[in-house]
MARPA-242967 format. One line per 2 residues: number of its first residue (from 1); their letters; for each residue x, y, z of C-alpha. Coordinates in Angstrom, 1 decimal, always signed. Layout:
% MARPA-242967
NUM	a	X,Y,Z | ...
//
This chain:
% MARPA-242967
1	xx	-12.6,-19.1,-11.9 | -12.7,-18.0,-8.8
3	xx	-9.6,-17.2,-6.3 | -11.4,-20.0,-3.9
5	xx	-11.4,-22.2,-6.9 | -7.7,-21.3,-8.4
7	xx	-6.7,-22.0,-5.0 | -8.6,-25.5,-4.5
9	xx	-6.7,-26.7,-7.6 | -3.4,-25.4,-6.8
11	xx	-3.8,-27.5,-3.7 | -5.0,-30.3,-5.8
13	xx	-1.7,-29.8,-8.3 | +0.5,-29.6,-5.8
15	xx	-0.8,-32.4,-4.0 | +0.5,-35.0,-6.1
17	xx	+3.2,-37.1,-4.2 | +5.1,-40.1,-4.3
19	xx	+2.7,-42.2,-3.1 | +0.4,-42.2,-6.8
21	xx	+3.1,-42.4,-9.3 | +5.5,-45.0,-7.1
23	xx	+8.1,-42.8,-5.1 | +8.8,-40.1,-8.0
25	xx	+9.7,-36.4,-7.2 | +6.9,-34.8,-6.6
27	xx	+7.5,-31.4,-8.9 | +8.5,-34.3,-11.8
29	xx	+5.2,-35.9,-11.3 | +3.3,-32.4,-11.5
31	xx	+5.7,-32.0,-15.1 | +5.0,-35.7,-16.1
33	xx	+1.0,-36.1,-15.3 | -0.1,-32.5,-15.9
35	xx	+2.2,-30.5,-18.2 | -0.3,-29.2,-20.5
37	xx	-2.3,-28.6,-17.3 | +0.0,-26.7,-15.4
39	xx	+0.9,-24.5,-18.2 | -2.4,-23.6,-19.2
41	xx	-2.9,-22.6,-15.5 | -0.1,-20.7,-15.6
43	xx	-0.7,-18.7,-18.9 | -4.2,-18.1,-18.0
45	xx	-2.8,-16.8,-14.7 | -0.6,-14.7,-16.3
47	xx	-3.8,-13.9,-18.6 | -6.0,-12.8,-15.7
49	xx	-3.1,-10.6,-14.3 | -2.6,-8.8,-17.2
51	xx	-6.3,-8.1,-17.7 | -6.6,-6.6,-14.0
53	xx	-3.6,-4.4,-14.8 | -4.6,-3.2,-17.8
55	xx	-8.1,-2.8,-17.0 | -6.7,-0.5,-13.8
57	xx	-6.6,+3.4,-13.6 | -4.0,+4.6,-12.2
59	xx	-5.2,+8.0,-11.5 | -7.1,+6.6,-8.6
61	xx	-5.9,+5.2,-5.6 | -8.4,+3.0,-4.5
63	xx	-8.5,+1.3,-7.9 | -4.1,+0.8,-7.8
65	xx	-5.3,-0.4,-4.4 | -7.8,-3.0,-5.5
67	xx	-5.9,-4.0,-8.9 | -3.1,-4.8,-6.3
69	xx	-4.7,-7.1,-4.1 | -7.0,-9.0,-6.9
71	xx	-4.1,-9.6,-9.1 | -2.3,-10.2,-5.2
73	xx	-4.7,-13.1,-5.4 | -4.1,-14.9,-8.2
75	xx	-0.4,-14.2,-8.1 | -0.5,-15.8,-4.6
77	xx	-2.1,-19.4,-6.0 | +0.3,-18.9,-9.2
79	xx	+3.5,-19.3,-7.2 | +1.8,-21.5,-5.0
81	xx	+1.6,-24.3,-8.3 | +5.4,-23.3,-9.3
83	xx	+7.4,-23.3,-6.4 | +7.8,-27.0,-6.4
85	xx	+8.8,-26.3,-10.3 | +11.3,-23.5,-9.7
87	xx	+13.6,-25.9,-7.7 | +14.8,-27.1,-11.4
89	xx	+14.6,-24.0,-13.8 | +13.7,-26.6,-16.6
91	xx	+10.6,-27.9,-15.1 | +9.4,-24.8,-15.2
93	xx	+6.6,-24.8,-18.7 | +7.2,-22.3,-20.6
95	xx	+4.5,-19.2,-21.2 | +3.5,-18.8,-24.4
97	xx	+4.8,-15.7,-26.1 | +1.5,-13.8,-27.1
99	xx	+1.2,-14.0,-23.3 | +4.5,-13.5,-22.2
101	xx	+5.0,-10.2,-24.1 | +1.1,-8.8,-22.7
103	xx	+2.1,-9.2,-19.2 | +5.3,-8.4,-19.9
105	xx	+4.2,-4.6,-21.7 | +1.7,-4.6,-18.9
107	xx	+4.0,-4.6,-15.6 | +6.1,-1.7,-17.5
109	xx	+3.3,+0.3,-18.7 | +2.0,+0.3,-14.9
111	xx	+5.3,+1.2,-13.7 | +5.6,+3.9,-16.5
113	xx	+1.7,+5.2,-15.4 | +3.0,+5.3,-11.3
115	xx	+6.2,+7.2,-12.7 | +3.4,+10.1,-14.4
117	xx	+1.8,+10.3,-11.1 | +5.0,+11.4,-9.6
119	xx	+6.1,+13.9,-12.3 | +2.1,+15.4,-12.2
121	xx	+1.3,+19.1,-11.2 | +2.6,+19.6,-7.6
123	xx	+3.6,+15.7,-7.2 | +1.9,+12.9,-5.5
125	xx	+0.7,+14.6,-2.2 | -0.8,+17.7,-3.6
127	xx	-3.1,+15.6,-6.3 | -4.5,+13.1,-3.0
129	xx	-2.5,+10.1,-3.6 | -1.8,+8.4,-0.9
131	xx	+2.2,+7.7,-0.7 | +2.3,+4.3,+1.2
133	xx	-0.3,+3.0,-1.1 | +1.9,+3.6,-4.2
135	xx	+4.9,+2.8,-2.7 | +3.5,-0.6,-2.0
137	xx	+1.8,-0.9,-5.8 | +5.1,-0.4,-6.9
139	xx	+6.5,-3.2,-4.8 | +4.0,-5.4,-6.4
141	xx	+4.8,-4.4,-9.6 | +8.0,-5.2,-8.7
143	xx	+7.3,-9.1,-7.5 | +5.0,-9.7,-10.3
145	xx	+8.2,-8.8,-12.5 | +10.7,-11.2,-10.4
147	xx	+8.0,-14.0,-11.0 | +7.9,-13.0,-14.4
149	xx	+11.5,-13.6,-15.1 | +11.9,-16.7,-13.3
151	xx	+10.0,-18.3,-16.3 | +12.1,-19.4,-19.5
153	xx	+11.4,-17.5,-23.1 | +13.1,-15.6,-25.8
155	xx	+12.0,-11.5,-26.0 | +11.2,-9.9,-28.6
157	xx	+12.6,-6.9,-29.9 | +10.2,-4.8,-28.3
159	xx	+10.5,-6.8,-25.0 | +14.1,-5.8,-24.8
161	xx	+13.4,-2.2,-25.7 | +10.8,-1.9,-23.0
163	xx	+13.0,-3.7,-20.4 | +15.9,-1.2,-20.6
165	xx	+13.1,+1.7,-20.6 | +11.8,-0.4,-17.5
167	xx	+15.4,-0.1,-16.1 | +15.1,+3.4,-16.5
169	xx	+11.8,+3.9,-14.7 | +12.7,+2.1,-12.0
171	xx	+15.5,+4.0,-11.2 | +13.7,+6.8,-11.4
173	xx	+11.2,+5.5,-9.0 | +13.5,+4.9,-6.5
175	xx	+15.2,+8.4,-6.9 | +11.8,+10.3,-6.2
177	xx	+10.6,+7.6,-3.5 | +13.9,+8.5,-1.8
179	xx	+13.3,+11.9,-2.3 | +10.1,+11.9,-1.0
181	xx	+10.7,+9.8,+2.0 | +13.8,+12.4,+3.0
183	xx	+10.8,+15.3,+2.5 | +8.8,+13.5,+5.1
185	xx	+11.4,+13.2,+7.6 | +12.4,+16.9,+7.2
187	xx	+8.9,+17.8,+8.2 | +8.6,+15.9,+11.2
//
């Protein structure tokens, strides 16, 4: 499917209003007529995500570059279908877990692989990596994982392991983004 196309029906799922179901909340009639729909959207969202992350290399910057504006895409038309959903938590479907712990091992194994860049010979700058570009993958990274959690789900074990070594990373992240940024303005 297409980004045209996953747009067209996210238009199409959210259009759903009072006016077929006989003045009904519209986010209750997208949970009501198309549950099994929306979910399966969603998971194969998810799906698609995890497949551009995981099928990016990181020791380029054009491809974090391009990894972060196709999966951009589709993240884009995902929260376009749930925002009517995340004004009640429990409409929200939940992900299935097979999916739910890929994406979830693929956002921190991203972050993990931007963390490598920074601890490389000579740092980011002296290996051609454009700061801004990372900087702003890392944001992404970031947003995919608020959307992430908005969804309902138990962890696993090893979901809660990576998530405090995620907490960790991201610290760390910030500490030599900081860093780096202070470096900059020294310079100048």
């Amino acid at each position: 499917m297409t980004s045209e196309e996953a747009y067209f029906f996210a238009q199409m799922t959210r259009g759903v209003d009072s006016s077929v179901t006989g003045k009904v909340d519209m986010a209750q009639n997208l949970t009501n007529l198309l549950p099994d729909i929306v979910s399966q959207f969603i998971n194969n969202g998810l799906r698609c995500i995890t497949d551009i992350l995981t099928g990016c290399i990181t020791a380029k910057t054009e491809d974090i570059t391009e990894c972060v504006r196709r999966a951009g895409e589709v993240l884009r038309v995902l929260s376009f279908v749930t925002e009517p959903l995340r004004q009640e938590a429990s409409m929200l479907p939940p992900l299935e877990s097979r999916i739910q712990e890929e994406f979830f091992t693929s956002i921190c194994g991203k972050f993990k692989d931007i963390e490598s860049l920074f601890n490389s010979d000579g740092g980011i700058s002296s290996a051609g990596y454009d700061l801004a570009q990372i900087t702003h993958a890392v944001i992404f990274l970031s947003r995919l994982l608020q959307f992430y959690l908005g969804f309902r789900g138990s962890w696993s074990p090893a979901q809660k392991t990576a998530a405090s070594n995620l907490s960790l990373t991201i610290f760390r992240l910030a500490t030599v983004r900081h860093f780096c940024f202070a470096e900059t303005q020294i310079a100048y």
